[in-house]
C-alpha positions as CSV (number, residue, x, y, z in Angstrom):
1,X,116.1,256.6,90.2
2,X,114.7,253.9,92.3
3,X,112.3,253.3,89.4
4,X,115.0,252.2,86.9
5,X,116.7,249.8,89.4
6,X,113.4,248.1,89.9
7,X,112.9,248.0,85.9
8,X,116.4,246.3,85.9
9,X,115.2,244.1,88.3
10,X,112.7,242.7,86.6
11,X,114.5,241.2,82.9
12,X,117.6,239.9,85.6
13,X,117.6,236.2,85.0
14,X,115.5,234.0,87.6
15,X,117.1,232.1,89.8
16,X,117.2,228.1,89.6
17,X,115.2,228.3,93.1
18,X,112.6,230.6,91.5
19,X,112.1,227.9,89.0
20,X,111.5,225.3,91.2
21,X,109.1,226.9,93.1
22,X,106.9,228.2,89.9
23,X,107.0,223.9,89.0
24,X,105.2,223.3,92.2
25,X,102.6,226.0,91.6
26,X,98.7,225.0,91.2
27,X,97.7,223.3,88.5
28,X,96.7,225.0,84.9
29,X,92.4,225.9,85.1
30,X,92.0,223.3,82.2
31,X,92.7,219.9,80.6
32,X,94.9,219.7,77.6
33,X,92.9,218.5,74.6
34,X,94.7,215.5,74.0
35,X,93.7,214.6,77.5
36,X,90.2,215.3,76.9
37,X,89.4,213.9,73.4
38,X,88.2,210.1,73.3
39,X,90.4,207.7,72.5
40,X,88.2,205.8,69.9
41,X,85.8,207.4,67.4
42,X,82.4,205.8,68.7
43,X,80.4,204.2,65.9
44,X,77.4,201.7,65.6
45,X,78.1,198.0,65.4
46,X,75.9,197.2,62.3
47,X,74.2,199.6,60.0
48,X,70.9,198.0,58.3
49,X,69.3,200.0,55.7
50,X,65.7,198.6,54.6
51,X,64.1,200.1,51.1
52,X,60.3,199.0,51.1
53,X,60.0,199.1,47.3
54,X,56.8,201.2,46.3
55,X,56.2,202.7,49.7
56,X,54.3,206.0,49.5
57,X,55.3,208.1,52.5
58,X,51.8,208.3,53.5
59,X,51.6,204.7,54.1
60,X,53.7,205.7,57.4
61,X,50.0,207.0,58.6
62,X,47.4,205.8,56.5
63,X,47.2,202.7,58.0
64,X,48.7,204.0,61.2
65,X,45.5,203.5,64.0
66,X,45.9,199.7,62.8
67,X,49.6,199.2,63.2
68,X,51.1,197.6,66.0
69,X,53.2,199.0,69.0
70,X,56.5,198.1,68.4
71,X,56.4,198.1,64.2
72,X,55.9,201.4,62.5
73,X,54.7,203.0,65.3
74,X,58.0,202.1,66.8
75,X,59.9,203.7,64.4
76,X,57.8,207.0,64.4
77,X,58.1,207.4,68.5
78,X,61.9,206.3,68.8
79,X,63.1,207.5,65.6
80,X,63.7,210.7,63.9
81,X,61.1,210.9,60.8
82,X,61.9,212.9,57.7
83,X,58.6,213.8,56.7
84,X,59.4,216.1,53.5
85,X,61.8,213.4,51.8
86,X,61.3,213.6,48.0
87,X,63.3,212.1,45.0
88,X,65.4,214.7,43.5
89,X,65.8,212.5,39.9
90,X,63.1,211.4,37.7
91,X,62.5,208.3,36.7
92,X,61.5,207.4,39.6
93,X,61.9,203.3,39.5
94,X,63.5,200.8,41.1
95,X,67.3,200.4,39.9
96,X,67.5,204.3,39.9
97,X,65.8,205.1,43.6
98,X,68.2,202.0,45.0
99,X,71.7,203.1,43.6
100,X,70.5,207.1,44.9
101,X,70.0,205.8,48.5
102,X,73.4,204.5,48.8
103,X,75.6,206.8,46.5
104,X,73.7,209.9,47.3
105,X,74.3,210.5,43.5
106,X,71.7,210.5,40.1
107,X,71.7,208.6,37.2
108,X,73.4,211.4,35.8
109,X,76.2,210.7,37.4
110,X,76.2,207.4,39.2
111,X,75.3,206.0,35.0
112,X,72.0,203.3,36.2
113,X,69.5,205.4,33.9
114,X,66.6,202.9,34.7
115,X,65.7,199.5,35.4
116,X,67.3,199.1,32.3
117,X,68.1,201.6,29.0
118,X,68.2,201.5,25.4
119,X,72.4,200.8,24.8
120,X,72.9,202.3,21.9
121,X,76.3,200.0,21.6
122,X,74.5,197.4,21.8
123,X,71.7,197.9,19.8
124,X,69.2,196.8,22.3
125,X,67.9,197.1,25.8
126,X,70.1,196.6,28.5
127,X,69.3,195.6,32.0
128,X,70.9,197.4,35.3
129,X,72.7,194.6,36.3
130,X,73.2,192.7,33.5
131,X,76.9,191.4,33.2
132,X,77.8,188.4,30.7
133,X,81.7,187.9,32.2
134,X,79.6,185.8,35.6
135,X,77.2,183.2,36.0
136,X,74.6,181.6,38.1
137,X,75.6,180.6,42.0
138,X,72.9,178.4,43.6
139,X,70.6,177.9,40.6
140,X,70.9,176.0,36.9
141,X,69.2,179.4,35.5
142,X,71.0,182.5,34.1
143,X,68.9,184.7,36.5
144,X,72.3,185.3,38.5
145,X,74.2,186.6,36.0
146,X,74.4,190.0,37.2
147,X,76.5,191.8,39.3
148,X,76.8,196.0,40.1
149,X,79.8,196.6,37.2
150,X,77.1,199.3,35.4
151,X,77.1,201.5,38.3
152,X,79.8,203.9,37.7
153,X,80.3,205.3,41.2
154,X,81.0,203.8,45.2
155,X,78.2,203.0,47.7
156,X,78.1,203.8,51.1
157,X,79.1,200.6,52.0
158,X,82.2,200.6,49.5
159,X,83.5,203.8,51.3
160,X,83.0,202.2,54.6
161,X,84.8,198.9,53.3
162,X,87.5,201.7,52.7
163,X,87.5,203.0,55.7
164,X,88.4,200.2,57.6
165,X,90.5,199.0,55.3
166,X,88.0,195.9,54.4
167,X,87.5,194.8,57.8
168,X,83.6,196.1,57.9
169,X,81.3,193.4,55.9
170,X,78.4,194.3,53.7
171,X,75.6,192.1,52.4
172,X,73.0,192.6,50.5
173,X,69.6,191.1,50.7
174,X,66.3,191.2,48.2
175,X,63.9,189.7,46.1
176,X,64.9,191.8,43.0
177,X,68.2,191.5,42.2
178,X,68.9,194.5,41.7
179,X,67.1,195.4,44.9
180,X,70.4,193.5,46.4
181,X,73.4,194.2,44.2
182,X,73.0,198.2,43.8
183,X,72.8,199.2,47.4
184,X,75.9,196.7,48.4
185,X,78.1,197.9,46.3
186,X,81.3,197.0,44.0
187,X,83.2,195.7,46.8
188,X,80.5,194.0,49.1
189,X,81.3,190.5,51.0
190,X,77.6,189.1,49.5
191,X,74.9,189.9,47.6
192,X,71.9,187.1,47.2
193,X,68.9,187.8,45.3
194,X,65.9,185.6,44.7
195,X,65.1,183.1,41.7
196,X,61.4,182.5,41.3
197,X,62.1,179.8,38.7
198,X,63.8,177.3,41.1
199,X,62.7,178.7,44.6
200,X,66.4,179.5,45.4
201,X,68.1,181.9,47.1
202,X,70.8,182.7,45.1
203,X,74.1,185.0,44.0
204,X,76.7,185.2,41.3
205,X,80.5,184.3,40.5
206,X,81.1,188.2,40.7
207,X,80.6,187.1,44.9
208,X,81.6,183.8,45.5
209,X,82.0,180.7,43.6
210,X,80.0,178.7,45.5
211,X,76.2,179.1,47.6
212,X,76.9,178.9,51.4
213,X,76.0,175.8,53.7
214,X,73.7,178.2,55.2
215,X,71.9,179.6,52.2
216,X,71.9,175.6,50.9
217,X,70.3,174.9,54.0
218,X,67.5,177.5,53.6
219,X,66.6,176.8,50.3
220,X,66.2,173.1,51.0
221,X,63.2,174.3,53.4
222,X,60.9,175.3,50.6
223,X,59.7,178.0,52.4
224,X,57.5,179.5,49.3
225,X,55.7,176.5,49.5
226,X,55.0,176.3,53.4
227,X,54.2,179.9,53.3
228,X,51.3,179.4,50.4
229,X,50.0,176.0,52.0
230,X,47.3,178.0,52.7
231,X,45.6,180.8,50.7
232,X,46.4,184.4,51.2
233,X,43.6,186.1,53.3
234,X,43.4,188.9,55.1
235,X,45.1,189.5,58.6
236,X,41.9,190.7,60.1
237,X,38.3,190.7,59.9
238,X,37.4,192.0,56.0
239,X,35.2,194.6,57.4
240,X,37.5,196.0,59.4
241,X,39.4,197.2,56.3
242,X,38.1,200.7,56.2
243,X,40.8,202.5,54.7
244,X,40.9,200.6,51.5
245,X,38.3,200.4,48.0
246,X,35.9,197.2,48.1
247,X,37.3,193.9,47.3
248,X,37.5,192.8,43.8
249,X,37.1,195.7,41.5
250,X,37.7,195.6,37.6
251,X,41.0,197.5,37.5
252,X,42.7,195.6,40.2
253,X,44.6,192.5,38.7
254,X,43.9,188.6,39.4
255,X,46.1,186.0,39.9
256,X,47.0,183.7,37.3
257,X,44.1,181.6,36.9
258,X,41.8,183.4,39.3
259,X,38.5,184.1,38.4
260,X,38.3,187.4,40.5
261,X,40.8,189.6,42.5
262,X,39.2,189.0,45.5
263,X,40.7,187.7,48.8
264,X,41.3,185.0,49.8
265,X,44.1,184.1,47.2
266,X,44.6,180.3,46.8
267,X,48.3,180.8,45.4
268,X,50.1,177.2,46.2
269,X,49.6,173.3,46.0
270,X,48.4,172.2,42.5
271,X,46.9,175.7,41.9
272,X,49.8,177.7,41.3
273,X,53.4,178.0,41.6
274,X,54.7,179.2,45.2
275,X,58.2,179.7,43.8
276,X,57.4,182.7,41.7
277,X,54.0,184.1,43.2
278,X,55.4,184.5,46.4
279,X,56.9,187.7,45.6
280,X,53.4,189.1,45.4
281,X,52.4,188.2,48.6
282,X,53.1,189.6,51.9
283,X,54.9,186.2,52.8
284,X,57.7,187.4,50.0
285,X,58.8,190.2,53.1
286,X,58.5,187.8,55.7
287,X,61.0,185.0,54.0
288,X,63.3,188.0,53.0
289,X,63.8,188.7,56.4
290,X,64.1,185.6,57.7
291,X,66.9,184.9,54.9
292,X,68.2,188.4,56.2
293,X,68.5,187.2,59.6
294,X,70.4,184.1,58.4
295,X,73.1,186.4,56.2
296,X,73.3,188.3,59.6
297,X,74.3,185.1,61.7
298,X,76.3,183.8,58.7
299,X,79.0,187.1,58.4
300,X,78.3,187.7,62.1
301,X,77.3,191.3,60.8
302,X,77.9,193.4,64.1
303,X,79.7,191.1,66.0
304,X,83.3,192.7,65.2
305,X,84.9,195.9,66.2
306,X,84.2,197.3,63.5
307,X,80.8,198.6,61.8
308,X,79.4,196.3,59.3
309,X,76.2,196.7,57.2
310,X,73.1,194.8,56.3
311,X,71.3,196.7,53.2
312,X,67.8,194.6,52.7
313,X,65.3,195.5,50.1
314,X,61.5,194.3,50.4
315,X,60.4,194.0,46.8
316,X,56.7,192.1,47.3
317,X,54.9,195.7,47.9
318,X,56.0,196.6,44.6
319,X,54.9,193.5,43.2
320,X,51.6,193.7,45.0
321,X,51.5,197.6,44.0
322,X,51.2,197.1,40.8
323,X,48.6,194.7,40.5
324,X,46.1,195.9,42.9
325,X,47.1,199.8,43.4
326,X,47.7,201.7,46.2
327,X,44.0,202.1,47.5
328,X,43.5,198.2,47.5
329,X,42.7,195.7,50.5
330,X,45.7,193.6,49.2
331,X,48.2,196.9,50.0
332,X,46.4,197.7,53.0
333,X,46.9,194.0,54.5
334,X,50.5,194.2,53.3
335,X,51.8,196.9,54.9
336,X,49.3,195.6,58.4
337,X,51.5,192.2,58.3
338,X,54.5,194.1,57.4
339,X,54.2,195.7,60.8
340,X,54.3,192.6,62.4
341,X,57.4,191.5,60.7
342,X,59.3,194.8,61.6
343,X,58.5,194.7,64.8
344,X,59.8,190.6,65.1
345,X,62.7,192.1,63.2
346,X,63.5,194.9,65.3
347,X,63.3,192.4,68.5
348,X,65.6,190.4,67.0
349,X,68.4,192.9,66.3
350,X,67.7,194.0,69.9
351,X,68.6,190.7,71.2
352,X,71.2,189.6,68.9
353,X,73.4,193.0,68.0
354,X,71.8,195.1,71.1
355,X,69.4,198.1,71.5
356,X,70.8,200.9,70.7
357,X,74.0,199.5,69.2
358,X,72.7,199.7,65.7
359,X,71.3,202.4,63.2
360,X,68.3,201.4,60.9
361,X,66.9,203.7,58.5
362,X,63.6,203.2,56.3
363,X,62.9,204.6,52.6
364,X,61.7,203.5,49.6
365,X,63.1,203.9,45.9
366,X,59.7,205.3,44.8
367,X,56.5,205.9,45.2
368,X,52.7,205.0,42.9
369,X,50.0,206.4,40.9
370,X,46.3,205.5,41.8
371,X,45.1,203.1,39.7
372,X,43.7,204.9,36.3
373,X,40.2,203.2,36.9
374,X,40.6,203.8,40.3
375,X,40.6,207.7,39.5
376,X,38.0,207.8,36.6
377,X,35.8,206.1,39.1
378,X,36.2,208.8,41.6
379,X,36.4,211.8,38.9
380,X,40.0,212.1,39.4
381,X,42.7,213.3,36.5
382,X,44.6,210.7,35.3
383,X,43.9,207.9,33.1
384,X,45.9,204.9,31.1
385,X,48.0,206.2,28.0
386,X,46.9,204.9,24.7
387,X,48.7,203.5,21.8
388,X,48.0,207.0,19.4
389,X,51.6,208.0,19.3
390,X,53.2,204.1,20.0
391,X,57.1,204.2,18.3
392,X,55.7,202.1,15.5
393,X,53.2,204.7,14.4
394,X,55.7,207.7,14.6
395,X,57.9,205.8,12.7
396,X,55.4,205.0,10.0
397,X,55.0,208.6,10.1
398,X,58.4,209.8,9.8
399,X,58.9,207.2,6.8
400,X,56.2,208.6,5.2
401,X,57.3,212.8,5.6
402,X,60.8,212.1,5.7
403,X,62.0,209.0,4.2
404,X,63.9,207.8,6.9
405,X,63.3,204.3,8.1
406,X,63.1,203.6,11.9
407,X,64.5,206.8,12.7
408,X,62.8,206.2,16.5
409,X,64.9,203.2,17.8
410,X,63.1,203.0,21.2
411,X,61.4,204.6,24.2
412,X,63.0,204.2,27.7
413,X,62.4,205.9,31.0
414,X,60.0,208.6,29.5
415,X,62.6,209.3,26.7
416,X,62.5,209.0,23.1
417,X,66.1,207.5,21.5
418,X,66.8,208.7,17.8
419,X,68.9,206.6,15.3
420,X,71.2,209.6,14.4
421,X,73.1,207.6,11.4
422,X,69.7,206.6,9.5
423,X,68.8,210.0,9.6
424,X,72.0,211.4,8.6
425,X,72.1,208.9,5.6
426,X,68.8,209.8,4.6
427,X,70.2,213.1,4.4
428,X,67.6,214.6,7.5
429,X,68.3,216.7,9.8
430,X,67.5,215.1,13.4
431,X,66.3,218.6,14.9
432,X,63.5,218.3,11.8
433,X,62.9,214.9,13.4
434,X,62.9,216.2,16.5
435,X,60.7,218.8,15.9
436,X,57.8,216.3,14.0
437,X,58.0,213.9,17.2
438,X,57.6,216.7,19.5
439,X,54.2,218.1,17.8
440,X,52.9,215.3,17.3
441,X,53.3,214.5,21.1
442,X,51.5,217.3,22.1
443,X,48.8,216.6,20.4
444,X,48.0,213.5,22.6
445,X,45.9,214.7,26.3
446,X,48.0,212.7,28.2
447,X,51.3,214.6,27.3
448,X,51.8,217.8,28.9
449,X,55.2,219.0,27.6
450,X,58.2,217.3,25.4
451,X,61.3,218.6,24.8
452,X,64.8,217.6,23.3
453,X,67.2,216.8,25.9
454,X,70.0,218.8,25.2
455,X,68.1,221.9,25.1
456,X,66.7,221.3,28.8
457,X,67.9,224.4,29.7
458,X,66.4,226.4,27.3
459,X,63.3,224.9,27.6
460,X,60.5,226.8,29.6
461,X,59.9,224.4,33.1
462,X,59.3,224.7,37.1
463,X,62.5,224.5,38.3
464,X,61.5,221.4,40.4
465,X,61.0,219.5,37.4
466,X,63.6,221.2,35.2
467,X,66.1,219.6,38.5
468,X,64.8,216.4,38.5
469,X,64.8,215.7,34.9
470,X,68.7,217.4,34.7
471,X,69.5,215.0,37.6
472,X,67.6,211.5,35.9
473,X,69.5,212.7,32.1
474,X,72.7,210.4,31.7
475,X,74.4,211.9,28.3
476,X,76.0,208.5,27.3
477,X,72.8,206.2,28.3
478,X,69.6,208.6,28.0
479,X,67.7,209.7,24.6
480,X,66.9,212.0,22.7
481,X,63.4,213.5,23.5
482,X,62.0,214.3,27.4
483,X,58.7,213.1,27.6
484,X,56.1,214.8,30.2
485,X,53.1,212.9,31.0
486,X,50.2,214.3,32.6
487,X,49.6,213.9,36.4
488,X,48.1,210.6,36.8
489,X,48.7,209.4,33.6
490,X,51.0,206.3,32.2
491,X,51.3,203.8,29.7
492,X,49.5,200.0,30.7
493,X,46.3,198.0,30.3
494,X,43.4,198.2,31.9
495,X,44.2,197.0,35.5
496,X,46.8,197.9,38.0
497,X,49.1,201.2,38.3
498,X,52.8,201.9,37.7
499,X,55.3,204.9,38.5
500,X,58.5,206.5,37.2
501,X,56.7,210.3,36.8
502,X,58.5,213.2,39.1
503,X,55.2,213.8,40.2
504,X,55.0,213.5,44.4
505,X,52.7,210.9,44.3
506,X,56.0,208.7,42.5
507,X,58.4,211.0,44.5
508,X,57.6,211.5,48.1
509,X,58.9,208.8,50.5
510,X,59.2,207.6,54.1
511,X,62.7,208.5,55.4
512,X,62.8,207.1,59.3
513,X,65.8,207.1,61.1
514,X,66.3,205.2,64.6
515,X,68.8,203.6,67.0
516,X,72.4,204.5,67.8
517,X,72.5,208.0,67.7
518,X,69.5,208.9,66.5
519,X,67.1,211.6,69.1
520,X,63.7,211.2,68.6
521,X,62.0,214.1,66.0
522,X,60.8,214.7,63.0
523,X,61.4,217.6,60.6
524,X,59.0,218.8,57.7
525,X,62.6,220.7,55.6
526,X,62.4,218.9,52.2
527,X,65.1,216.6,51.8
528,X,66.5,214.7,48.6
529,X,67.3,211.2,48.2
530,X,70.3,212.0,47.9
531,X,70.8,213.0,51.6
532,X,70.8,209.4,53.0
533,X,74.0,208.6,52.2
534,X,76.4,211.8,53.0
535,X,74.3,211.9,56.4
536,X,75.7,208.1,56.8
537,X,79.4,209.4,56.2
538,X,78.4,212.1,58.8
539,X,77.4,209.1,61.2
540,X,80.1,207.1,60.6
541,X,82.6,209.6,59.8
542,X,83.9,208.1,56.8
543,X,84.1,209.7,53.5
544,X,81.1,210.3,51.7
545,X,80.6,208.0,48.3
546,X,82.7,209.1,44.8
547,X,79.3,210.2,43.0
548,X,77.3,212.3,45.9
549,X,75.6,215.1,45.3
550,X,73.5,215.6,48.7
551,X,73.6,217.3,51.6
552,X,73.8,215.7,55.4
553,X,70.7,216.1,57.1
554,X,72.2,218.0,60.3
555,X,69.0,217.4,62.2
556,X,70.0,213.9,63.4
557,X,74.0,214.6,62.9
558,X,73.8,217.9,65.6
């Protein structure tokens, strides 16, 4: 029974010696995790996001053979370039694309419907940023009574404020004002937008109480008026301009006081007024980022040990958009000069917050149509909208069939608001309404499909449209009716183009990513708008903002 001895053996306690020695034994094959893990969760210094209002994607390589080394082409060879990028909302407009960007949410949810929206409260239009309770910083004008209280959800930049429990600054820089308070957020160190009445730089009391030394000190140097000393002509040669229509064509529009559209534009001294027309110049980029680079210095954005962010917003190519179109010399030497400035910017983030230390990503809030004379020129689809069904003559219809006055109170964003109570007390029915509006509508060429709101889904539509229109329809703040233009078509005079449509030519925009983090790549996956700021979180790792609905783009996260 040897066997059952040696079984016994084996559960007898071990000896004190036998522990000892089994102490001393070679060390375990691996590295306990807590070992092994970093002590600090890295992260980028700074964070600058840049929105180049009205920048069709395809401005990335239109002009691309012409752009400098270390601008656009810069971005493209460093950077990771999502090529399929599209707005997943319509309308596609300024206040709208901005707040998506940075809360990765919709109007539907994150509540700014438009640039502005019919308030049926108030009985009137309201503006985006529009907010009574603050006033002017840096300026005797009421053009700085705004602040981001109508956005309903957090920015990326509130949720990193969060995260570090407000240590991280955020500033916001634009022309537009909106352009500078939606993307910074609720709880943002700064915003400071531009007033084209006085030539200031300037904020609200929702910020600060009073303009910095710094910003006082940049104002005082006139800089609209240095830049337009001299007329606006183009950066190179006019010939070389290959990629653009003729100079000085009927649908492209003219300076105050011009007598053509043609370069060069003599915009300053006794002709004109620098402060205002400046933002439809080229130099309107190149004094935002200088001001940008002030703001920088000013919160020493990147200098702490924390990440901060700089969210700037170039609103001149929108400006310049609409007046001359897409397919002008006047966008053409925009986005050539606007090269150079990116690439004088990007050297000086290099030097003062270090290659590779910072992320910078580039988008736009939307893109533009070709201008309608443009296209008829060309025999192209798509022409100006006229006045045949204008509120004024629906109305007078409606009076007329169903004895209701005004029962159309306005038309916002591509939708239709009914006044429910004069229709109820002329005894109507608002589907009736509804129904008229609709039919008479169609009968116009340049509407391809209308539809009441609430029965969107119900209502025959390509599901990419039937998404974007869900995603752009805020219940409390929208209307009544869904207008559908036809591709190419809007609503204007005779010169110059627009947007807002969910068409690609309004929807498709640039999204380059490059610096900490970031490998070089591109990927042609569609991607929503709505991705920027959940693949920020991801970045960061901080949560993502209170309203987002996208996705994080695992290409540049992996």
């Amino acid at each position: 029974m040897k066997w059952i001895n040696l079984l016994v053996l084996a559960f007898l306690p071990v000896s004190h010696g036998a522990v000892a020695q089994k102490a001393t034994s070679p060390k375990p094959f691996y590295t306990p995790a807590a070992q092994r893990a970093p002590k600090t969760v890295a992260r980028p210094k700074l964070v600058v996001g840049m929105v180049v209002d009205q920048m069709r994607w395809d401005y990335l390589y239109r002009y691309y053979d012409r752009y400098t080394a270390n601008g656009f082409k810069r971005l493209l060879h460093d950077g990771f370039s999502c090529e399929n990028t599209l707005i997943n909302y319509a309308p596609t407009v300024t206040a709208c694309g901005h707040t998506c960007v940075y809360t990765g949410s919709v109007p539907a949810i994150h509540g700014i419907a438009g640039n502005s929206w019919y308030s049926r409260e108030l009985g009137r239009d309201m503006y985006c940023a529009e907010d009574s309770s603050v006033n002017t910083v840096g300026s005797s004008s009421a053009a700085g009574k705004m602040s981001p209280r109508n956005m309903l959800v957090t920015t990326i930049g509130d949720e990193l404020r969060l995260a570090t429990n407000f240590r991280s600054k955020v500033v916001g820089v634009a022309i537009k004002d909106r352009g500078a308070i939606l993307p910074a957020g609720h709880s943002a160190n700064a915003a400071f937008w531009y007033d084209g009445s006085t030539g200031n730089w300037i904020t609200s009391t929702y910020y600060m109480n009073e303009l910095p030394a710094w910003a006082k000190a940049f104002n005082d140097q006139r800089w609209p008026a240095q830049y337009l000393k001299t007329p606006w002509n183009t950066l190179y040669p006019i010939e070389t301009y290959q990629q653009s229509t003729a100079d000085d064509k009927p649908y492209e529009g003219r300076f105050k006081g011009a007598a053509n559209s043609a370069f060069p534009h003599v915009l300053g001294g006794d002709f004109g007024n620098p402060f205002g027309v400046i933002a439809s110049t080229p130099f309107g980029n190149t004094m935002t980022l200088e001001f940008a680079k002030k703001a920088l210095e000013a919160y020493d954005l990147g200098g702490g040990d924390v990440t901060d962010m700089l969210a700037v917003s170039l609103s001149s190519p929108d400006y310049i958009g609409h007046q001359f179109g897409p397919n002008s010399m006047e966008v053409e030497d925009n986005y050539l000069r606007l090269d150079k400035d990116l690439a004088a910017f990007f050297d000086y983030l290099d030097k003062k917050v270090g290659k590779g230390q910072y992320i910078f990503f580039i988008t736009a809030d939307h893109g533009v149509a070709h201008v309608p004379g443009f296209m008829e020129e060309h025999k192209l689809p798509g022409r100006t909208v006229s006045g045949s069904f204008s509120l004024s003559d629906l109305n007078k219809q409606i009076s007329s069939r169903f004895g209701v006055e005004k029962a159309l109170m306005a038309f916002d964003n591509y939708q239709i608001y009914l006044d429910h109570a004069a229709i109820a007390k002329a005894g109507q029915q608002a589907t009736a309404i509804s129904d008229f509006v609709i039919a008479e509508l169609l009968q116009s060429p340049a509407v391809v499909n209308a539809f009441p709101l609430k029965q969107i889904m119900q209502t025959p539509l390509p599901e990419v449209m039937r998404t974007m229109m869900t995603n752009g329809y805020n219940v409390k703040r929208g209307g009544d009716i869904q207008v559908v233009l036809a591709p190419g078509w809007f609503g204007g005079g005779k010169t110059g183009t627009s947007h807002g449509t969910w068409y690609p030519y309004d929807a498709h925009i640039p999204l380059v990513w490059m610096g900490w983090g970031i490998r070089p790549g591109k990927s042609n996956r569609t991607m929503g708008m709505t991705d920027i700021s959940p693949t920020l979180a991801a970045l960061l790792r901080i949560q993502m903002p209170s309203g987002n609905i996208g996705q994080v783009i695992e290409e540049i996260t992996k």
